[in-house]
C-alpha positions as CSV (number, residue, x, y, z in Angstrom):
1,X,-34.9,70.2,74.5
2,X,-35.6,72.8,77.5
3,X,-33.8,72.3,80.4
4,X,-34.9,72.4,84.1
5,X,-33.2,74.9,86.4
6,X,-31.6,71.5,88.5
7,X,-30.7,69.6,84.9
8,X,-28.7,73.5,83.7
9,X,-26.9,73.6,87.8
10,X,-26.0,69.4,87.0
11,X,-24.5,70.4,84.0
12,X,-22.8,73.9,84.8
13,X,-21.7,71.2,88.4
14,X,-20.2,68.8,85.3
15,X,-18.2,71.4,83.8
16,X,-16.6,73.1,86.7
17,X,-15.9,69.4,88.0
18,X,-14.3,68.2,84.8
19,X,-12.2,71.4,84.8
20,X,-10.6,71.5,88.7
21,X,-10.0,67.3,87.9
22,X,-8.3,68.1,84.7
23,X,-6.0,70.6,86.7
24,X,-6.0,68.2,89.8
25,X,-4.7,65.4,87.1
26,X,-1.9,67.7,85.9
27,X,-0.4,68.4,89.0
28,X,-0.6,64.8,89.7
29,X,1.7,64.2,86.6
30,X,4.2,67.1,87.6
31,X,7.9,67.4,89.6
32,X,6.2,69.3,92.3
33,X,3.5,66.5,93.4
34,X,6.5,64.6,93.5
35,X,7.7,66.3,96.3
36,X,5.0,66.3,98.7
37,X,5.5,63.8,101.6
38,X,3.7,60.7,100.9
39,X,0.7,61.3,103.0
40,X,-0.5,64.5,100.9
41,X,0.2,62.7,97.8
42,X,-2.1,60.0,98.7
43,X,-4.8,62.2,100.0
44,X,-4.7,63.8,96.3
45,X,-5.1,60.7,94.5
46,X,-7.5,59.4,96.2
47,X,-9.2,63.3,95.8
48,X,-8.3,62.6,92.6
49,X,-10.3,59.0,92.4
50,X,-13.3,60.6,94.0
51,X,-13.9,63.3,91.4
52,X,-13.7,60.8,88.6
53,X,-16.9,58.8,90.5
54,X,-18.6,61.9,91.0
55,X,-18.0,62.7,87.0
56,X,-19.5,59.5,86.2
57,X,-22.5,59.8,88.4
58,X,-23.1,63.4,86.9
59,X,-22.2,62.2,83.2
60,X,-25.2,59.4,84.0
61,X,-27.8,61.8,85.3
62,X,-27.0,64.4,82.4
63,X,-28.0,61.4,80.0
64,X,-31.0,60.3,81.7
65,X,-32.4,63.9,81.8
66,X,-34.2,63.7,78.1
67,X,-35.1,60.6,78.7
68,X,-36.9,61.3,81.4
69,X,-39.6,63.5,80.3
């Protein structure tokens, strides 16, 4: 399967997403987020909640790209 120019940006978008939420996640987990007042903590998580939707809604359009031709 050839991919489209937009399908190759959707998926190189995927990947850098996937990466800065796995980082985002770790700090999440560590002493230091524990530390921030409660208001940047929240901000964070819910930063946190909105990459995961926008994973899914890539993930979805990545598999409907074959399928689609």
């Amino acid at each position: 399967m050839s991919l489209k120019p937009h399908e190759q940006r959707a998926i190189a978008e995927r990947e850098e997403l996937h990466g800065k939420l796995t980082d985002l996640k770790a700090f999440l987990a560590s002493e230091e987020f524990s530390k921030l007042p409660h208001e940047e903590s929240g901000l964070l998580k819910w930063q946190a909640e909105a990459m995961e939707d926008y994973l899914v809604i890539l993930d979805e359009r990545i598999a409907r790209f074959d399928k689609s031709e």
